[in-house]
Each structure stands twice: as C-alpha cells, then as structure tokens.
mmCIF file of the N, C-alpha and C atoms, coordinates in Angstrom:
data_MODEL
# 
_entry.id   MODEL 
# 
loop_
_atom_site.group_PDB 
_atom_site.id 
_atom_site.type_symbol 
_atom_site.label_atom_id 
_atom_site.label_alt_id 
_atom_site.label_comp_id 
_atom_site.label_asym_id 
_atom_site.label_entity_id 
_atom_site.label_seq_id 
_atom_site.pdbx_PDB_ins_code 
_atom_site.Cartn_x 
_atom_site.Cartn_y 
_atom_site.Cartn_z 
_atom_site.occupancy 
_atom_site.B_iso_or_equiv 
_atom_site.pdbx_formal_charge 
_atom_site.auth_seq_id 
_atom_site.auth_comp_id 
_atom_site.auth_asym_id 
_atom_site.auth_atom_id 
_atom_site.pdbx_PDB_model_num 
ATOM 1   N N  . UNK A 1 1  ? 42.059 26.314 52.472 1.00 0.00 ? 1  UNK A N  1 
ATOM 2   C CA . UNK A 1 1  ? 41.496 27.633 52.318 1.00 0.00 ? 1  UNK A CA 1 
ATOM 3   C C  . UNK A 1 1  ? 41.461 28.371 53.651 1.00 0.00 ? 1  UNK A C  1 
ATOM 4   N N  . UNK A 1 2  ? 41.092 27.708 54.794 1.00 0.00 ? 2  UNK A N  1 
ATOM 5   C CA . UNK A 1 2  ? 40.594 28.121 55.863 1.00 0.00 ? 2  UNK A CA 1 
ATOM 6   C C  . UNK A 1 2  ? 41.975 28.365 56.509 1.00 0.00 ? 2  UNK A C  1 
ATOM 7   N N  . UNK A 1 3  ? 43.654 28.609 56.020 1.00 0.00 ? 3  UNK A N  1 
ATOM 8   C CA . UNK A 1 3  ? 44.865 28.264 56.654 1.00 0.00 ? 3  UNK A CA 1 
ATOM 9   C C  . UNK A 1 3  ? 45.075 29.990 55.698 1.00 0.00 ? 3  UNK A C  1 
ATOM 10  N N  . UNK A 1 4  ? 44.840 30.203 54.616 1.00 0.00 ? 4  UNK A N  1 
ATOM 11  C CA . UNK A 1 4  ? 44.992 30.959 53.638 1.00 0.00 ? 4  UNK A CA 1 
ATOM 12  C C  . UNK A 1 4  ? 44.547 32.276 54.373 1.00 0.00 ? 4  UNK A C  1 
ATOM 13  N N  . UNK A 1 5  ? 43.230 32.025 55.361 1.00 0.00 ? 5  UNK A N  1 
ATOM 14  C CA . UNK A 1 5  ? 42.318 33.800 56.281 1.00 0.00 ? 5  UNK A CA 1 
ATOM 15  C C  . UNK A 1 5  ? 43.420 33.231 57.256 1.00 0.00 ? 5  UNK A C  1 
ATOM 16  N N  . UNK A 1 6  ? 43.874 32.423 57.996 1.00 0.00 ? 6  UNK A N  1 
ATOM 17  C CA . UNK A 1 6  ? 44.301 32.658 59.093 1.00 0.00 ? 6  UNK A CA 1 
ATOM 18  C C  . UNK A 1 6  ? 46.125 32.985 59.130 1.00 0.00 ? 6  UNK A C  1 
ATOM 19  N N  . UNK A 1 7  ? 46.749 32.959 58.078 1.00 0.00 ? 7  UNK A N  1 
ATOM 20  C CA . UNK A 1 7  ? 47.770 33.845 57.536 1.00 0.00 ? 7  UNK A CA 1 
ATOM 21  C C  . UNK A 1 7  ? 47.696 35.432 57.679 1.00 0.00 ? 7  UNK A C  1 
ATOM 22  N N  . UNK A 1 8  ? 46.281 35.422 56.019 1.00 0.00 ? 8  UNK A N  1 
ATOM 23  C CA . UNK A 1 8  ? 46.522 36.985 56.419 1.00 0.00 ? 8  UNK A CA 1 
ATOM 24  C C  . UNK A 1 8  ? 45.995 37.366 57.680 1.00 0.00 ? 8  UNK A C  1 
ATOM 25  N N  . UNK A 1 9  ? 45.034 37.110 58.602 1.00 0.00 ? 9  UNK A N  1 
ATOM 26  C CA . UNK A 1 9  ? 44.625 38.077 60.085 1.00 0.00 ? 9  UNK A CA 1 
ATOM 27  C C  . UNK A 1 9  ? 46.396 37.823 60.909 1.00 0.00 ? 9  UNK A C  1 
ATOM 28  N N  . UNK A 1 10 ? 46.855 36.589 60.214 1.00 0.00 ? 10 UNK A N  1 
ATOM 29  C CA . UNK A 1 10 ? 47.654 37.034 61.365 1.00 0.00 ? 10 UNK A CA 1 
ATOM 30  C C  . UNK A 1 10 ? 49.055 37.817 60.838 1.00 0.00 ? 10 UNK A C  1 
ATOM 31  N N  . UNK A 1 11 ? 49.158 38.257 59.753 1.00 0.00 ? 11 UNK A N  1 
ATOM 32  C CA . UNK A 1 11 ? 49.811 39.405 59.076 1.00 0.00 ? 11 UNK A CA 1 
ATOM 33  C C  . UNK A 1 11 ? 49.523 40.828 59.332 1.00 0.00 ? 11 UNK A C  1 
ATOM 34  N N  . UNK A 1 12 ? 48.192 40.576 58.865 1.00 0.00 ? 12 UNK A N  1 
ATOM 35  C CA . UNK A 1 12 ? 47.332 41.729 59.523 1.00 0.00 ? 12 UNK A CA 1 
ATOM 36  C C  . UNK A 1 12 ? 47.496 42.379 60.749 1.00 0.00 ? 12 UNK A C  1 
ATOM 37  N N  . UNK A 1 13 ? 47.300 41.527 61.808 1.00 0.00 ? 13 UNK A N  1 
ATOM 38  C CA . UNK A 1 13 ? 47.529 41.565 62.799 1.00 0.00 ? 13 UNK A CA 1 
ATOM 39  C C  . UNK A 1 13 ? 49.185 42.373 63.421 1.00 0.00 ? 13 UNK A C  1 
ATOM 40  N N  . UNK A 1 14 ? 50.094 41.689 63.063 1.00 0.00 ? 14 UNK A N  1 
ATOM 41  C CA . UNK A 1 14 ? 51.571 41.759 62.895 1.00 0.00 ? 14 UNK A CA 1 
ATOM 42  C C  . UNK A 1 14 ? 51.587 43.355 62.367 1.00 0.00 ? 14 UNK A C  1 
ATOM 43  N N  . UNK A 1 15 ? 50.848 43.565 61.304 1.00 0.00 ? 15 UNK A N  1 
ATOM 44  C CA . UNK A 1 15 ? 50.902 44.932 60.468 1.00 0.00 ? 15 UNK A CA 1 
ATOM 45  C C  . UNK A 1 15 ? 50.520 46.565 61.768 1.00 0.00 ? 15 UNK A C  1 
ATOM 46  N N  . UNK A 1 16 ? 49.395 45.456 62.010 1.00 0.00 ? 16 UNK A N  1 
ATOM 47  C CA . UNK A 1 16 ? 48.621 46.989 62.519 1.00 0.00 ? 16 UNK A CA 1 
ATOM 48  C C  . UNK A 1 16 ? 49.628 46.818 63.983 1.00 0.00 ? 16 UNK A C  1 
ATOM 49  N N  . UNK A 1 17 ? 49.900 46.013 64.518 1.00 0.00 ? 17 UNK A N  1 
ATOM 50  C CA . UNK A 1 17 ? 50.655 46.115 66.216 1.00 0.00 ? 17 UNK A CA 1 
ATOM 51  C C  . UNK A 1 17 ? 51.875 46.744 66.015 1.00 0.00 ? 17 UNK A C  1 
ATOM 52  N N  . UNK A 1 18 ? 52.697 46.236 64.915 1.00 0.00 ? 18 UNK A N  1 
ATOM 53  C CA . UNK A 1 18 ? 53.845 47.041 65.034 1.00 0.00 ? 18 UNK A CA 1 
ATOM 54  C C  . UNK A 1 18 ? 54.052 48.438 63.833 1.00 0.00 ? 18 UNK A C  1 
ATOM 55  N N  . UNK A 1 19 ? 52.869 48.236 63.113 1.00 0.00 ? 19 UNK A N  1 
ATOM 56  C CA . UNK A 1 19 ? 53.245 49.618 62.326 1.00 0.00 ? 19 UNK A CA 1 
ATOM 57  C C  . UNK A 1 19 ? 52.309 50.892 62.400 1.00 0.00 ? 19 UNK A C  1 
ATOM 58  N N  . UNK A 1 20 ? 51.471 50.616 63.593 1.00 0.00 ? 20 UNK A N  1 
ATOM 59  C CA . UNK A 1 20 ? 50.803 51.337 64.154 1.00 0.00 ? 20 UNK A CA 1 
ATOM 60  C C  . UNK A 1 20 ? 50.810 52.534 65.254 1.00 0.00 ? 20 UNK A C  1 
ATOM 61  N N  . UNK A 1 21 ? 50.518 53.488 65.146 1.00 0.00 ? 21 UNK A N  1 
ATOM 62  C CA . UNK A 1 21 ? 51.103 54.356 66.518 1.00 0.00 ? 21 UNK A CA 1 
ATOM 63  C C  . UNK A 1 21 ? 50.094 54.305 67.275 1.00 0.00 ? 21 UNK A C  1 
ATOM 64  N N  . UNK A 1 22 ? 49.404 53.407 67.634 1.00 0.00 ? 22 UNK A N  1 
ATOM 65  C CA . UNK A 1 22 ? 48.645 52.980 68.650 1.00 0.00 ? 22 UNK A CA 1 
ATOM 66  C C  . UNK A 1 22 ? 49.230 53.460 70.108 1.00 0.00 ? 22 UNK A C  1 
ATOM 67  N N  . UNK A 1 23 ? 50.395 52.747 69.797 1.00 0.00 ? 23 UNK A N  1 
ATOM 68  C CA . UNK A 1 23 ? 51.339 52.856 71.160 1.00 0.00 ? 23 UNK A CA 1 
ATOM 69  C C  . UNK A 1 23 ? 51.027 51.642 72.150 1.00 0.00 ? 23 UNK A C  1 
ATOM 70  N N  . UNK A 1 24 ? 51.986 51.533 73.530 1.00 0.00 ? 24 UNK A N  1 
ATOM 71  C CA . UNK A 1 24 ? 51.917 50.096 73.891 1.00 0.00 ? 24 UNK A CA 1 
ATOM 72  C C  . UNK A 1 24 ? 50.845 49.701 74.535 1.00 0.00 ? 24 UNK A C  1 
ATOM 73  N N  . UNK A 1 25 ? 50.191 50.405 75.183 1.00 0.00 ? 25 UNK A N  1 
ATOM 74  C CA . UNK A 1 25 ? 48.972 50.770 75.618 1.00 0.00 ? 25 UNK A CA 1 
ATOM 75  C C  . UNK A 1 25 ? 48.205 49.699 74.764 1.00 0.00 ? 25 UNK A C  1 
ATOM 76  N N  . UNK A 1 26 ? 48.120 50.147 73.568 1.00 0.00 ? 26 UNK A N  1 
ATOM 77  C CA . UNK A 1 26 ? 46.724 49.204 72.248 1.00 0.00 ? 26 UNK A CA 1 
ATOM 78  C C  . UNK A 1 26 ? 47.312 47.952 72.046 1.00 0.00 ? 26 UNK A C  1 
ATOM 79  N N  . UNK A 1 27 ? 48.928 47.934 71.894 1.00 0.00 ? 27 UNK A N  1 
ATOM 80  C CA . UNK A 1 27 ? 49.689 46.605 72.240 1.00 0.00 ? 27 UNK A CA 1 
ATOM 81  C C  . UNK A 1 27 ? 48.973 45.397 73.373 1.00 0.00 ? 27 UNK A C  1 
ATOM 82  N N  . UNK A 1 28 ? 49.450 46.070 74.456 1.00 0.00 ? 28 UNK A N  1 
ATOM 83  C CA . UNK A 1 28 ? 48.986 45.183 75.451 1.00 0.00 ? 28 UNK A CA 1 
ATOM 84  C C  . UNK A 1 28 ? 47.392 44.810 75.368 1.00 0.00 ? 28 UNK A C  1 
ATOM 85  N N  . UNK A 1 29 ? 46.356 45.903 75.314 1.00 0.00 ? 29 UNK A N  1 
ATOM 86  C CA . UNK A 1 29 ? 44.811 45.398 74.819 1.00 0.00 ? 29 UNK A CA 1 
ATOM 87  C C  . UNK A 1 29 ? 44.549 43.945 73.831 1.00 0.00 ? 29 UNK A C  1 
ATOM 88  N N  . UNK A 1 30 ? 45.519 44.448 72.736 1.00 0.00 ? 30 UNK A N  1 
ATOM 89  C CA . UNK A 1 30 ? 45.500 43.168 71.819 1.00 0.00 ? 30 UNK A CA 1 
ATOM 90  C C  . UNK A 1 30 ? 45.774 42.062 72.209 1.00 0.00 ? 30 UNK A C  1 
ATOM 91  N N  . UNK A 1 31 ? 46.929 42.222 72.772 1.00 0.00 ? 31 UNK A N  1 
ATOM 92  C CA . UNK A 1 31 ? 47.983 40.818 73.665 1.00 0.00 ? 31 UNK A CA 1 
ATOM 93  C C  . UNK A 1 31 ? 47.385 40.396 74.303 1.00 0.00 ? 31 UNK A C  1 
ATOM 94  N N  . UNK A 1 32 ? 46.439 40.848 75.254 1.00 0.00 ? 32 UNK A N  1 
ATOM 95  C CA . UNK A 1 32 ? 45.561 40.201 76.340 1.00 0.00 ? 32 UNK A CA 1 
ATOM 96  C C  . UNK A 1 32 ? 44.735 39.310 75.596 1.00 0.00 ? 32 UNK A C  1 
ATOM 97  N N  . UNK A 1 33 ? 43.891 40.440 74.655 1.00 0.00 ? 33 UNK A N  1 
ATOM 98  C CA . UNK A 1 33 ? 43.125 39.498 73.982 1.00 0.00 ? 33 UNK A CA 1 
ATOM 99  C C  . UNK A 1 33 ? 42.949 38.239 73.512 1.00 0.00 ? 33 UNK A C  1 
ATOM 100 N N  . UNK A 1 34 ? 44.006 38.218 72.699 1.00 0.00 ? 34 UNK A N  1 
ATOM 101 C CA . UNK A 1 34 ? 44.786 37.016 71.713 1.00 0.00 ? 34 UNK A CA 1 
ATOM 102 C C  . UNK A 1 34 ? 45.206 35.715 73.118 1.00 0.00 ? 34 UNK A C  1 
ATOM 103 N N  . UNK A 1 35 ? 45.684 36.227 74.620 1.00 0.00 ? 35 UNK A N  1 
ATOM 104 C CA . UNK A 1 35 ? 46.116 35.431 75.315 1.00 0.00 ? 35 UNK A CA 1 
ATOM 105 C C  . UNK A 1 35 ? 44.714 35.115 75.706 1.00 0.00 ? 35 UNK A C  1 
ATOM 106 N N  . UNK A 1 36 ? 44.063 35.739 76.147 1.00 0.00 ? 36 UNK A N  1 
ATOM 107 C CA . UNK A 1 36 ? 42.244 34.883 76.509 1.00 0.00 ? 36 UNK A CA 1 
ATOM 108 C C  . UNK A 1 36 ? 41.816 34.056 75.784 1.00 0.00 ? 36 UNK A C  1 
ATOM 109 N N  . UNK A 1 37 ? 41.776 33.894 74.478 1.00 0.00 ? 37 UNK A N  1 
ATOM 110 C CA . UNK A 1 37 ? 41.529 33.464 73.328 1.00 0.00 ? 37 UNK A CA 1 
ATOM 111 C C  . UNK A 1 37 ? 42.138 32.643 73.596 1.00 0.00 ? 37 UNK A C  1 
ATOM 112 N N  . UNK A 1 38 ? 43.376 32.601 73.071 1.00 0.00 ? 38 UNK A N  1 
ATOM 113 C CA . UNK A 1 38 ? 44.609 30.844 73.350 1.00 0.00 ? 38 UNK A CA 1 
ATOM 114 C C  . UNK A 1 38 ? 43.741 30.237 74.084 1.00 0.00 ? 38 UNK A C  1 
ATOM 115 N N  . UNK A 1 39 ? 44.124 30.447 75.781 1.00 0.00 ? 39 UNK A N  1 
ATOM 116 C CA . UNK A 1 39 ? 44.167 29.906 76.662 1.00 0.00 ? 39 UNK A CA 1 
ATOM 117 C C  . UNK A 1 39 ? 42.426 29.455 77.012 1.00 0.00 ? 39 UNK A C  1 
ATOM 118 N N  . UNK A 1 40 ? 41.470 29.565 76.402 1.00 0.00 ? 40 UNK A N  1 
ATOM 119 C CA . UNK A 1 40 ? 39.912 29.574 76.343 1.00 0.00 ? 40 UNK A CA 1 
ATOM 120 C C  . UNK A 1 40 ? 39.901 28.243 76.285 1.00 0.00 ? 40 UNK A C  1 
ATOM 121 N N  . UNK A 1 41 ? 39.253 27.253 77.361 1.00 0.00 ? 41 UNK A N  1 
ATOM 122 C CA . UNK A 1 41 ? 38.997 26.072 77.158 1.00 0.00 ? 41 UNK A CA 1 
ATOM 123 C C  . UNK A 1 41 ? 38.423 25.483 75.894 1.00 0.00 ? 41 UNK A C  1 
ATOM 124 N N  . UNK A 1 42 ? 37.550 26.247 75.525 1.00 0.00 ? 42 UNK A N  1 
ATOM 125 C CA . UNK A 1 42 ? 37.170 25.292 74.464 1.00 0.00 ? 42 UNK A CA 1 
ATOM 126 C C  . UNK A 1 42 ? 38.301 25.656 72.753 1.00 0.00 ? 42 UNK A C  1 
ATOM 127 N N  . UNK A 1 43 ? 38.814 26.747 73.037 1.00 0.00 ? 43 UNK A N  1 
ATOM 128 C CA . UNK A 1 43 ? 39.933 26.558 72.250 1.00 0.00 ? 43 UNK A CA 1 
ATOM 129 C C  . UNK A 1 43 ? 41.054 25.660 72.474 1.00 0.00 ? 43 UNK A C  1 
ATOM 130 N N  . UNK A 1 44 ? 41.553 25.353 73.920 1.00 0.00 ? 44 UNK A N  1 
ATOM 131 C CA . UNK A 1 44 ? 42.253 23.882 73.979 1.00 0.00 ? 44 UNK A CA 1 
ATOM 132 C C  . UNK A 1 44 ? 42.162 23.096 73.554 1.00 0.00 ? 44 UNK A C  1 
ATOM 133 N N  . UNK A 1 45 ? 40.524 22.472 74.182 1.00 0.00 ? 45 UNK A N  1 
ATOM 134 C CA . UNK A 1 45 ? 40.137 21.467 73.292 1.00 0.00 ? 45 UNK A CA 1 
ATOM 135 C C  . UNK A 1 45 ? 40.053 21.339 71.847 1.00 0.00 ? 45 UNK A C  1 
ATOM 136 N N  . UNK A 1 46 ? 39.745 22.312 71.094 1.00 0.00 ? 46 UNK A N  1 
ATOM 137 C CA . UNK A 1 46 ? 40.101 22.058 69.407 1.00 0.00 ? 46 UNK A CA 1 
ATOM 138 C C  . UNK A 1 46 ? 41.456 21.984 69.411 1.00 0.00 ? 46 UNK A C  1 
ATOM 139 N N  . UNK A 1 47 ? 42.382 22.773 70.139 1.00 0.00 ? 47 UNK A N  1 
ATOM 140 C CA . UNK A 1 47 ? 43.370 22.590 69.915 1.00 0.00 ? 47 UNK A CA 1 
ATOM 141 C C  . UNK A 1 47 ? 44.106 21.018 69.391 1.00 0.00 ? 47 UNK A C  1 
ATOM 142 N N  . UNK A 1 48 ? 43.504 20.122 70.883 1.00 0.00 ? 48 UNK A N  1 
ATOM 143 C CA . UNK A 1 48 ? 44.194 19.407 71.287 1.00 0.00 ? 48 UNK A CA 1 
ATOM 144 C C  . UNK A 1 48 ? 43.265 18.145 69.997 1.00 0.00 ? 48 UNK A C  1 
ATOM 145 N N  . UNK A 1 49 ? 41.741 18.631 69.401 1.00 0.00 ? 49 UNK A N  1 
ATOM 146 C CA . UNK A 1 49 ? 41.160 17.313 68.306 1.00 0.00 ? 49 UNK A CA 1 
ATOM 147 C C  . UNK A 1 49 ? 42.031 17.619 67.510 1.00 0.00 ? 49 UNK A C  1 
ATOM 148 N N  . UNK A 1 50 ? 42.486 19.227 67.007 1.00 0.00 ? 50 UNK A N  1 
ATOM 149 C CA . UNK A 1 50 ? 43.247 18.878 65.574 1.00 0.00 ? 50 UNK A CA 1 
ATOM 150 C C  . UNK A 1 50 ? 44.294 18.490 65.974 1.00 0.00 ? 50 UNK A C  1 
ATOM 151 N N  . UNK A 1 51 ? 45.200 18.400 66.785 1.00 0.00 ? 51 UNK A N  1 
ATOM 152 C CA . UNK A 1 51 ? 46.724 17.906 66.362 1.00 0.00 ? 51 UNK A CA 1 
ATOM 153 C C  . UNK A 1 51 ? 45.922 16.191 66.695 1.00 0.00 ? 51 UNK A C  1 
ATOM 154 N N  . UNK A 1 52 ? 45.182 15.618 67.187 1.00 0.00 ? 52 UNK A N  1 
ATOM 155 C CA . UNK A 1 52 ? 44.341 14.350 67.290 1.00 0.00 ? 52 UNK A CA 1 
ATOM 156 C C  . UNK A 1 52 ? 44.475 13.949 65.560 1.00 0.00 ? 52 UNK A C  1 
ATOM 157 N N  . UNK A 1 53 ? 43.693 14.770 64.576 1.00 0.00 ? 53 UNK A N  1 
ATOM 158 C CA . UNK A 1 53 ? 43.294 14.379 63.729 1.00 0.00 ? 53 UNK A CA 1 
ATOM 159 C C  . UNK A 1 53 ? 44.512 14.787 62.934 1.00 0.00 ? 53 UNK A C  1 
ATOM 160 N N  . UNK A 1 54 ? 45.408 15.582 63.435 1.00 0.00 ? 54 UNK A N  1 
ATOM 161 C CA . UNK A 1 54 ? 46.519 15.607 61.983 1.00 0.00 ? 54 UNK A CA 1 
ATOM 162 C C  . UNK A 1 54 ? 47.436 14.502 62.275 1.00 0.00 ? 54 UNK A C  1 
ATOM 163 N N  . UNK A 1 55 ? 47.180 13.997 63.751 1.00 0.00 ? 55 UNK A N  1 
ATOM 164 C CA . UNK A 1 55 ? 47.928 12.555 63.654 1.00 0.00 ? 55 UNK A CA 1 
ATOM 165 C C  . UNK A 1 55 ? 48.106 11.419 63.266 1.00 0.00 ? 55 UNK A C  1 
ATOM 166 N N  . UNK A 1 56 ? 46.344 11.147 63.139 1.00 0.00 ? 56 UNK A N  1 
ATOM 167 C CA . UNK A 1 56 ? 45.608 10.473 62.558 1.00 0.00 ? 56 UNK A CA 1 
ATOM 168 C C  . UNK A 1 56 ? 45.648 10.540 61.096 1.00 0.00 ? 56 UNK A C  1 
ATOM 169 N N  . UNK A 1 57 ? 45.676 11.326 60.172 1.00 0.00 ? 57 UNK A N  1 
ATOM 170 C CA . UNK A 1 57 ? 45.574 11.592 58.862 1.00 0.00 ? 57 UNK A CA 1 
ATOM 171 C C  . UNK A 1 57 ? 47.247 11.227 58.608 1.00 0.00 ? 57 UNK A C  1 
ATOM 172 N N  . UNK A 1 58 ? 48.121 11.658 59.280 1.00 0.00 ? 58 UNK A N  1 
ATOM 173 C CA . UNK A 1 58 ? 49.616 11.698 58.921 1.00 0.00 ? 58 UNK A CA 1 
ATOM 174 C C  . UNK A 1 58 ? 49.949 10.008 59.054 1.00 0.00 ? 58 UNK A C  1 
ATOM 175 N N  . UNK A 1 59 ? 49.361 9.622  60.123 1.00 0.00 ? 59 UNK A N  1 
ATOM 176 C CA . UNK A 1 59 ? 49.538 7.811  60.172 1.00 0.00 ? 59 UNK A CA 1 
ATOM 177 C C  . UNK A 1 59 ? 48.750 7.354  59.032 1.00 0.00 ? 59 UNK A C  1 
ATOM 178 N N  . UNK A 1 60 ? 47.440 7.335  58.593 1.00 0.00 ? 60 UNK A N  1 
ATOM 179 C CA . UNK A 1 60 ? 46.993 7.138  57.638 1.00 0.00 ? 60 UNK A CA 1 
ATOM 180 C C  . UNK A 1 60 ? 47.577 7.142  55.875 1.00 0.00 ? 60 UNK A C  1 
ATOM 181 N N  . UNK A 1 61 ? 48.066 8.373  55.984 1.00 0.00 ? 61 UNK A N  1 
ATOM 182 C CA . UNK A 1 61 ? 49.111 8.825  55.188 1.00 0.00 ? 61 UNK A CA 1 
ATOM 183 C C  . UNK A 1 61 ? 50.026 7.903  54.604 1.00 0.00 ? 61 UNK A C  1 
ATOM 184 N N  . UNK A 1 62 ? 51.126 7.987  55.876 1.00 0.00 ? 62 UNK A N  1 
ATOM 185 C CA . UNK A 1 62 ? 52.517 6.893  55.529 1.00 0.00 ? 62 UNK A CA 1 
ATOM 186 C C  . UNK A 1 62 ? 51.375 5.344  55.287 1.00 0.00 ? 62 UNK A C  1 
ATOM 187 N N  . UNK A 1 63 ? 50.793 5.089  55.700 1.00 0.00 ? 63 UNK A N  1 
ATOM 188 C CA . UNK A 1 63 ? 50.148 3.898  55.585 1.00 0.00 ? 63 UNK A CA 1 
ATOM 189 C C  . UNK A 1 63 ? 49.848 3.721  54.011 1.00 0.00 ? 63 UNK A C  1 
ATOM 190 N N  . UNK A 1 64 ? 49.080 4.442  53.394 1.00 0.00 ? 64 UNK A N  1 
ATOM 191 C CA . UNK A 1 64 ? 48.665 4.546  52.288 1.00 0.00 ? 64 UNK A CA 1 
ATOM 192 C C  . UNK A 1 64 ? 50.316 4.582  51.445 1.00 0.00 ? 64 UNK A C  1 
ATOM 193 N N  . UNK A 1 65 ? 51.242 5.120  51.376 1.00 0.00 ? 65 UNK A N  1 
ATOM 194 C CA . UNK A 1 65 ? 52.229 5.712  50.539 1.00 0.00 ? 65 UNK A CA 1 
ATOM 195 C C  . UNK A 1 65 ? 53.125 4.286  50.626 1.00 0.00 ? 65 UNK A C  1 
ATOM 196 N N  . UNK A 1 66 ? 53.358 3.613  51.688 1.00 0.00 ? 66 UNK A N  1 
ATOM 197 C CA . UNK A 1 66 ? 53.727 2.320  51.905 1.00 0.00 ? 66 UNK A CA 1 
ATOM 198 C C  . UNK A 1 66 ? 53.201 1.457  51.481 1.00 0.00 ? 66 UNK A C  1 
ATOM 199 N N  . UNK A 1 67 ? 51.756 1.323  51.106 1.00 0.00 ? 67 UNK A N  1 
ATOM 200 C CA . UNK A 1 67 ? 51.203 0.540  50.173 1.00 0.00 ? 67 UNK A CA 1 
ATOM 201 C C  . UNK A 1 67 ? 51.490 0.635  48.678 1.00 0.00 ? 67 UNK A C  1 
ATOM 202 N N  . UNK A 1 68 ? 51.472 1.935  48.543 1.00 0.00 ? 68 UNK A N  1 
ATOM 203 C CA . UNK A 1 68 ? 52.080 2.196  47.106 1.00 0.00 ? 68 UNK A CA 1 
ATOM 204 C C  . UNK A 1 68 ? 53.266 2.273  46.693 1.00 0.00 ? 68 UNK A C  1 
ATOM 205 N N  . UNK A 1 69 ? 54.098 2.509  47.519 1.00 0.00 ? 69 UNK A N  1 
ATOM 206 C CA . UNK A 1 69 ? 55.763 2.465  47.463 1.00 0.00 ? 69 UNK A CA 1 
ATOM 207 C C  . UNK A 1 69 ? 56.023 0.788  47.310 1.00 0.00 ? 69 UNK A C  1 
ATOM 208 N N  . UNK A 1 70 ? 55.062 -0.369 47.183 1.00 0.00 ? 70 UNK A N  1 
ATOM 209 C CA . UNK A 1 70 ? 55.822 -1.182 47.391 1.00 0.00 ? 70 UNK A CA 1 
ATOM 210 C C  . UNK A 1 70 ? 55.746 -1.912 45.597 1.00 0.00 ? 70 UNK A C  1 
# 
C-alpha cells in the first residue's frame, strides 16, 4: 500500500515539474529539496535497513520455495 502513495507523489511530482510553467527557477527549488531529503542521514540509514531487510526476506524466500519445490 505504502509503494502505491509513493508512485503517485512521485508522478505527481514528475507532473507538476515538467508540465508546469513554474519555470527552472521552481525546478531547481524542488531539486534541491528532494536532494536534501536523499542525502539526510537518517534517510540513509532507512535506506540502507530496508535493502537489509529486503535481503533478508528475499533469502528467506528462496529458502522457503526450496523447501517446497522439493
């Protein structure tokens, strides 16, 4: 569900930057933004638990399907 809002904002997003006459000016405001954000330590760090835990779930995964595949 929570993959489903972060599609559309980032459609959204996509919508209003380039079909907007903001101009580059409101471009770059946004861009900054979005780059503070990324680069925000404690957004690293989630960054870096979820690909942790989708590794974890994906090993888990084949584990489970190999039990049943046999």
């Amino acid at each position: 569900m929570r993959f489903k809002y972060i599609v559309i904002a980032i459609i959204a997003f996509l919508a209003y930057t380039l079909g907007a006459k903001a101009g580059h000016g409101r471009y770059k405001e946004i861009s900054n933004f979005f780059n503070s954000f990324w680069n925000d330590p404690k957004v690293k760090k989630a960054r870096a638990n979820a690909k942790k835990d989708v590794t974890k779930a994906r090993k888990a995964a084949v584990k489970k399907a190999r039990k049943y595949s046999k």
